[in-house]
Backbone bond lengths (Angstrom), bond angles and torsions (degrees), N, CA, C in turn:
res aa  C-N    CA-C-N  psi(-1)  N-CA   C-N-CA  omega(-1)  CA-C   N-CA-C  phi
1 X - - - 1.449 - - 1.523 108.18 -
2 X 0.919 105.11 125.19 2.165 113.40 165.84 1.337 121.01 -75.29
3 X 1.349 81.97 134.80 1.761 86.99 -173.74 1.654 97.46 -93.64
4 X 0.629 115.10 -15.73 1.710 133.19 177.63 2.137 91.91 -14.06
5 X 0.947 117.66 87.19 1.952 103.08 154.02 0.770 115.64 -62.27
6 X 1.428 106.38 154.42 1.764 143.71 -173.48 1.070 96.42 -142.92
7 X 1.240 106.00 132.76 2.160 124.58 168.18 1.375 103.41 -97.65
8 X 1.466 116.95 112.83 1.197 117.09 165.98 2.092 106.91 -109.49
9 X 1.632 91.23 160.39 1.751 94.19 156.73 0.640 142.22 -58.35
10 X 1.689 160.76 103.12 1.362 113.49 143.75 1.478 139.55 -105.55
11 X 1.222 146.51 145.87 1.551 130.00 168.14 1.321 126.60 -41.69
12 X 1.091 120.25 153.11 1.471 120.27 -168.91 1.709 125.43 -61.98
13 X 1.559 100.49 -24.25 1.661 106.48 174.51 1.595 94.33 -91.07
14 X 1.145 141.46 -45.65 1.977 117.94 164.46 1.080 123.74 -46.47
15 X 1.847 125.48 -24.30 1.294 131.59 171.07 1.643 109.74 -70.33
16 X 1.200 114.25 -31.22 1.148 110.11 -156.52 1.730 111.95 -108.52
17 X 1.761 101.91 -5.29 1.283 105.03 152.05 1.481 130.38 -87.82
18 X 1.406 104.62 -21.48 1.722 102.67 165.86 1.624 96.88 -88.86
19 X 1.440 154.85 3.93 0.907 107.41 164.02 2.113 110.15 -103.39
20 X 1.521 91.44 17.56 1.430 102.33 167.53 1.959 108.60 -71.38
21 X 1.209 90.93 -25.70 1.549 97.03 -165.57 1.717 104.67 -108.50
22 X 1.183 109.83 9.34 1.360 114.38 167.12 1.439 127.42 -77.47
23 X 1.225 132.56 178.25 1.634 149.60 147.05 1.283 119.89 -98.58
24 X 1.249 101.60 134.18 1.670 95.93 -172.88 1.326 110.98 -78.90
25 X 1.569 137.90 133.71 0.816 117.06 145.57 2.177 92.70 110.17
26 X 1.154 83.13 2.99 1.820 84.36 -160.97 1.594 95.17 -139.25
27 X 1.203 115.27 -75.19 1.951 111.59 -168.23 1.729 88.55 -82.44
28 X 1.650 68.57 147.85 1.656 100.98 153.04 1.585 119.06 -95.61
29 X 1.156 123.13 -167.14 1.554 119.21 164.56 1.414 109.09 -85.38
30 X 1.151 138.14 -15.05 1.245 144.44 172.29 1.950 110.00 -66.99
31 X 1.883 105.47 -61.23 1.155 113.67 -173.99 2.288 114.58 -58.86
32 X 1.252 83.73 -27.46 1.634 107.43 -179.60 1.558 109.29 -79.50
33 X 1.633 119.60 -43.65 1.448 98.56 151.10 0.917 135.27 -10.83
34 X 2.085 94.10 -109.48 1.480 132.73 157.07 1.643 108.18 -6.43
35 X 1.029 110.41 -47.86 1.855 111.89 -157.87 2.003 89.09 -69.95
36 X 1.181 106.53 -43.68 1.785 116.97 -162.90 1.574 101.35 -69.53
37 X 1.305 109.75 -56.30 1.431 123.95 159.51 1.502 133.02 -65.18
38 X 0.661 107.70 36.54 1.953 140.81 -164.91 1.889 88.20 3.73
39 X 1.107 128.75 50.55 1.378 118.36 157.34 1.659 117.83 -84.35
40 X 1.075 126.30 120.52 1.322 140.44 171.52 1.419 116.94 -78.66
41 X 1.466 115.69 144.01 1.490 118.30 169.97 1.688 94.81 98.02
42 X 1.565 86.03 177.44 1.904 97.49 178.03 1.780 110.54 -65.01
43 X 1.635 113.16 -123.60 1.088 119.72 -177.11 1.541 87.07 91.80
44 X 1.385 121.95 89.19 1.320 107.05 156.97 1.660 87.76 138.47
45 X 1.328 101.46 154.42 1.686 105.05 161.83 1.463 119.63 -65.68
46 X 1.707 116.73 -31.60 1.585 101.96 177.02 1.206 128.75 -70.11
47 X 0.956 143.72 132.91 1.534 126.07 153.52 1.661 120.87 -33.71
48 X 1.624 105.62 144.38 1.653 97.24 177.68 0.978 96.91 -112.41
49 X 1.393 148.91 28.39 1.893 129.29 161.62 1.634 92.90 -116.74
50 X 1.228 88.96 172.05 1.915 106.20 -176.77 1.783 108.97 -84.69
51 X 1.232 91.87 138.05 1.553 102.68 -175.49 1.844 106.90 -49.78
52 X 1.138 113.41 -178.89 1.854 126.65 -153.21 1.624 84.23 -79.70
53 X 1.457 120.22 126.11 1.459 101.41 173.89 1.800 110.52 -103.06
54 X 1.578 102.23 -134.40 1.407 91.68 -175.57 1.499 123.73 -85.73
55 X 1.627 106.79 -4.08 1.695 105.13 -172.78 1.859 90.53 -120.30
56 X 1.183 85.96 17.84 2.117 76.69 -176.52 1.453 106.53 -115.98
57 X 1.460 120.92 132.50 1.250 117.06 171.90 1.473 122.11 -42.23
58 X 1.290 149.80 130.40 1.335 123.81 138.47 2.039 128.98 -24.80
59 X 1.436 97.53 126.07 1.432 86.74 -173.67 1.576 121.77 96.30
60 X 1.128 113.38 0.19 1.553 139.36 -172.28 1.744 85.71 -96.97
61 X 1.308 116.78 166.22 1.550 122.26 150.04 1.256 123.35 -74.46
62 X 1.340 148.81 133.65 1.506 151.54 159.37 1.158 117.48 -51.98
63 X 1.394 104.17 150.42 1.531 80.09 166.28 1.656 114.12 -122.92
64 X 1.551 129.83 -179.78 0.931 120.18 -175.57 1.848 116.93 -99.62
65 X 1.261 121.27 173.01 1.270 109.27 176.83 1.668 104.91 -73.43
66 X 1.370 113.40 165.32 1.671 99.21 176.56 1.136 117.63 -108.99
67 X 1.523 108.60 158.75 1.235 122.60 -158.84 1.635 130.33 -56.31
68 X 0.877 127.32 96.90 1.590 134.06 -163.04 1.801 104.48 -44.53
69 X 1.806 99.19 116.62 1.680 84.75 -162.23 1.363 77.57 -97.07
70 X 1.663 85.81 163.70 1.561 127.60 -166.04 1.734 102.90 -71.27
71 X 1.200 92.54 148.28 1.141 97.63 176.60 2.060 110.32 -92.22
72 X 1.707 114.90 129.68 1.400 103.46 168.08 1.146 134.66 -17.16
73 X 1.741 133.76 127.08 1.315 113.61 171.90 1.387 134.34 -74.65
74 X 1.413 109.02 111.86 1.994 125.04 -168.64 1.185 97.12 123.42
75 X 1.398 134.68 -26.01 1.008 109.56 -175.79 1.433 129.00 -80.65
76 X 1.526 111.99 21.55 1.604 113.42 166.24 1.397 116.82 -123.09
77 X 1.026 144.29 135.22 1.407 137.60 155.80 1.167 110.21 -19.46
78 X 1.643 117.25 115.12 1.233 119.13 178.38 2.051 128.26 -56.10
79 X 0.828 98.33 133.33 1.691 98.02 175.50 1.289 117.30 -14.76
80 X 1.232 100.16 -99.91 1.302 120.90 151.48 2.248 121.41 6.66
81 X 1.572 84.09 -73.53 1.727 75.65 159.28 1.460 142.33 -50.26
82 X 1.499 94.90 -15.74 1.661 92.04 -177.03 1.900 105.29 -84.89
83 X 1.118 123.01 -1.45 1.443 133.08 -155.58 1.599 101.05 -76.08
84 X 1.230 112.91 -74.71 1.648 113.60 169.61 1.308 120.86 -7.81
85 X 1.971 99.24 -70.51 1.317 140.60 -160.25 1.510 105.20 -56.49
86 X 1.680 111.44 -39.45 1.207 107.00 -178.01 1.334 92.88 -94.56
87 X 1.022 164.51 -64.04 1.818 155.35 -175.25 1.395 106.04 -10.72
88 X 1.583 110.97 -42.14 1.300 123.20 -144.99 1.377 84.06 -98.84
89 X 1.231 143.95 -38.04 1.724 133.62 -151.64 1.435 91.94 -78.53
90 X 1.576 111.80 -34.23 1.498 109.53 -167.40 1.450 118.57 -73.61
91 X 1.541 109.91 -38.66 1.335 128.42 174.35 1.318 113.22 -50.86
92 X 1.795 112.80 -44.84 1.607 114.24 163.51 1.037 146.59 -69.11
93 X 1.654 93.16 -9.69 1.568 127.27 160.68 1.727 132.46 -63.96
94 X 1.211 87.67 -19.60 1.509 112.22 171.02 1.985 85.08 89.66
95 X 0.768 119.18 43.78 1.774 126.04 174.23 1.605 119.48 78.89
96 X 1.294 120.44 -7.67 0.882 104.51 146.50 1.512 131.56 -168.67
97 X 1.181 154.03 -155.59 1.571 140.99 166.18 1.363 123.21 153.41
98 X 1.966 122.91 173.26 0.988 120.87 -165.90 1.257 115.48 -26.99
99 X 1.513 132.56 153.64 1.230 126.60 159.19 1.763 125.82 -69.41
100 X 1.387 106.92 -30.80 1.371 117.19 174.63 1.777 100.26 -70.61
101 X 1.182 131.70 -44.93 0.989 130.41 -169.96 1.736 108.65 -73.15
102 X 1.067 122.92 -10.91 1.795 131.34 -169.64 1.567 79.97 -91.52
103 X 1.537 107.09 -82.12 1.378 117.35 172.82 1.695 123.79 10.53
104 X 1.742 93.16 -67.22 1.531 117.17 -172.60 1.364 102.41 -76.84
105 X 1.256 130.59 -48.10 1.687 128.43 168.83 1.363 110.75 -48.95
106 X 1.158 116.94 -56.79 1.446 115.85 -177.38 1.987 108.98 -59.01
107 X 1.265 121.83 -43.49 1.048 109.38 -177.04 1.643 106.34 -66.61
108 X 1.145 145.10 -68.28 1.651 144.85 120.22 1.156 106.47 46.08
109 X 1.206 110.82 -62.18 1.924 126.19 171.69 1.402 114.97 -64.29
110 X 1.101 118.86 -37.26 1.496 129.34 -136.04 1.687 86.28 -113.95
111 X 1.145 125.14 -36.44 1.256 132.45 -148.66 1.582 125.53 -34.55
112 X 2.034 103.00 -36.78 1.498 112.42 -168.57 1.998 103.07 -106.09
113 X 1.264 104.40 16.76 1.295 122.68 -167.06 1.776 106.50 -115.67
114 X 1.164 120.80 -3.42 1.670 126.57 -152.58 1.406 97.11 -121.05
115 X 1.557 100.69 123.85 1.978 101.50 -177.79 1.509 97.83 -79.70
116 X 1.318 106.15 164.56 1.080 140.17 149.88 1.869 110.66 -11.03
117 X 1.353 99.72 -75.78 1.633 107.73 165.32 1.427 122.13 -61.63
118 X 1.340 112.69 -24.91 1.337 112.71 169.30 1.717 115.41 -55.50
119 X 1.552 119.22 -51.61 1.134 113.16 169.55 1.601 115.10 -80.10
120 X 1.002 146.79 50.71 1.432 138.78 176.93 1.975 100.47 -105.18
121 X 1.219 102.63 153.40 1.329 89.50 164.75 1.599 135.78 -115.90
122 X 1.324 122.88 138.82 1.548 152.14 -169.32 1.885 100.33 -41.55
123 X 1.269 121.57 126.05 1.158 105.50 175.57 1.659 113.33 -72.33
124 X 1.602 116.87 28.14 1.262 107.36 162.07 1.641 98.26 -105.39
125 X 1.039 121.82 22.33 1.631 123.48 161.39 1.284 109.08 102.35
126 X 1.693 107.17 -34.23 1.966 117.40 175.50 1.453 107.97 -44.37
127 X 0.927 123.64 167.08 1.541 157.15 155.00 1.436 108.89 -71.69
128 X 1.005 133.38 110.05 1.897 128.74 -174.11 1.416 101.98 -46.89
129 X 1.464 107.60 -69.13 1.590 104.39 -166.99 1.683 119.79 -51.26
130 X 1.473 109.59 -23.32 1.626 117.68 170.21 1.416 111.30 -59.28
131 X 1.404 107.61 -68.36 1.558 111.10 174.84 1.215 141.01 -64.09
132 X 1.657 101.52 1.63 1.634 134.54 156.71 1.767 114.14 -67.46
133 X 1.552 93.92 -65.24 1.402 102.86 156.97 1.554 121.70 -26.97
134 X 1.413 121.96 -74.51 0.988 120.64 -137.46 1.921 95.34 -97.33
135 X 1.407 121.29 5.53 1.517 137.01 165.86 1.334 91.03 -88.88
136 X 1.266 130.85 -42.87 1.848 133.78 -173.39 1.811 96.09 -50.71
137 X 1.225 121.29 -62.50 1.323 165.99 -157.49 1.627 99.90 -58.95
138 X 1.339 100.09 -57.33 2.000 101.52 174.59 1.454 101.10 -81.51
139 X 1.319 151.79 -47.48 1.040 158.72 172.93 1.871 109.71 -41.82
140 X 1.370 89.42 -33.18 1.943 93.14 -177.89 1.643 110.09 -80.80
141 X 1.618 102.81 -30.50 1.616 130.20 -179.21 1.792 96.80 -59.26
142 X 1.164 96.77 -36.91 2.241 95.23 -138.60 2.385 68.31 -84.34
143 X 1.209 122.92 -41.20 1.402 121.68 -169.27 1.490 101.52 -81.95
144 X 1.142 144.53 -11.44 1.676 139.60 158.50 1.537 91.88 90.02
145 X 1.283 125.36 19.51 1.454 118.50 158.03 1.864 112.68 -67.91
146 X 1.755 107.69 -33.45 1.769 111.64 -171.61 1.517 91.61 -105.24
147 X 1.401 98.01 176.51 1.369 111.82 160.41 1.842 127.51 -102.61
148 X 1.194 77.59 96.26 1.764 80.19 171.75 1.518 131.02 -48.26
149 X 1.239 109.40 -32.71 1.619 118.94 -173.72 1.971 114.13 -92.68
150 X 1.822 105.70 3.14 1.489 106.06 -176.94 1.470 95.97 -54.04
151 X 1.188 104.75 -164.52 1.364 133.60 -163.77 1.635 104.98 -101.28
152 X 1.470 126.12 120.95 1.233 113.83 -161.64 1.649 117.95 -75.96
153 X 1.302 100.73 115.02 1.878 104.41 170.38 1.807 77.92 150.54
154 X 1.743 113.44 -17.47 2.011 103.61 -159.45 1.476 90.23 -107.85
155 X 1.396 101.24 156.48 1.410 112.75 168.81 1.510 107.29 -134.81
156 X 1.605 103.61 161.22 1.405 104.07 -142.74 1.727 99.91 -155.35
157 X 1.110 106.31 101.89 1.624 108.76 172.19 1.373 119.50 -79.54
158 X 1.155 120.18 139.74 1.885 131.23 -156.98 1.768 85.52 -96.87
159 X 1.315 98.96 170.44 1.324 117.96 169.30 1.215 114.61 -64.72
160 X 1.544 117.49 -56.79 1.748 111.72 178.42 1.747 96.57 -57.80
161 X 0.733 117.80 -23.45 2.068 108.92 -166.68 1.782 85.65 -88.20
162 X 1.061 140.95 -12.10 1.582 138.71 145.98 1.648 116.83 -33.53
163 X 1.734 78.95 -81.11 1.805 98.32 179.02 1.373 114.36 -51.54
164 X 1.508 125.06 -43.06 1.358 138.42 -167.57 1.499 90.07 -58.14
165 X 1.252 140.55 -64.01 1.259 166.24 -153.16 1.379 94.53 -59.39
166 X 1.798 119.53 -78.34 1.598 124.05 171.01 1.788 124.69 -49.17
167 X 1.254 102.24 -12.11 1.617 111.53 172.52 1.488 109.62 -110.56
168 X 1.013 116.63 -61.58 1.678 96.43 -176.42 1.888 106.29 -105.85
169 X 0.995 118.92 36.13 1.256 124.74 176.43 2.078 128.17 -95.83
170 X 1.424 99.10 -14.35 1.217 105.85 -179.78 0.869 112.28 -92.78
């Protein structure tokens, strides 16, 4: 494997979802990858285990947080379902608003539709079905249904994510 770095981009809401899924003070965006992408070992200038804590020698190996197991396949409300739900929170929004507040509409919607695992929570502290949401949410961005360029914390449904809404929305 090459340790060789590469500088890549990212936009400020991919920055700000790996550093949702970060440690303070400990990952890089590299180590926070790797961890999501279950790659083990270095590859990279950061270190990938957690610095010496309070019962570990210095000089010992770290360890990492563990790997968030998967949930069965079906056993979550598919992706996809949350998409409407959020079109629609925004639309009731008068087009657009807080993200926590879309968030909460959309779950509102979703509420008698959401397994069991759907509400459990993510050892990054989220709520699954939230952080479902807000993967629903970049996925609507990358298709020009949201607005990518709102104001960060706002979300913002585009005109085609209107029409999308009046055609496959009923």
């Amino acid at each position: 494997m090459s340790t060789e770095e590469i500088r890549i981009g990212v936009d400020r809401e991919v920055f700000a979802v790996l550093q949702s899924k970060a440690a303070a003070f400990v990952d890089t965006p590299n180590t926070v990858l790797r961890r999501e992408f279950g790659l083990d070992g270095g590859g990279g200038t950061a270190a990938a285990s957690s610095p010496p804590g309070p019962n570990k020698p210095p000089g010992e190996p770290g360890t990492r947080k563990a790997k968030e197991a998967r949930a069965p396949s079906g056993a979550l409300l598919p992706e996809k379902e949350y998409e409407v739900p959020l079109l629609r929170a925004l639309v009731d929004a008068g087009g657009r608003g807080p993200s926590n507040e879309i968030i909460d509409a959309v779950g509102r919607q979703l509420d008698g539709r959401l397994a069991t695992l759907d509400r459990e929570m993510l050892t990054s502290g989220e709520i699954r079905w939230r952080n479902r949401t807000q993967f629903a949410r970049l996925r609507l961005v990358q298709r020009g249904l949201m607005d990518g360029s709102a104001p960060r914390g706002v979300w913002a449904i585009t005109e085609y994510g209107r029409r999308f809404l009046r055609d496959e929305g009923s």
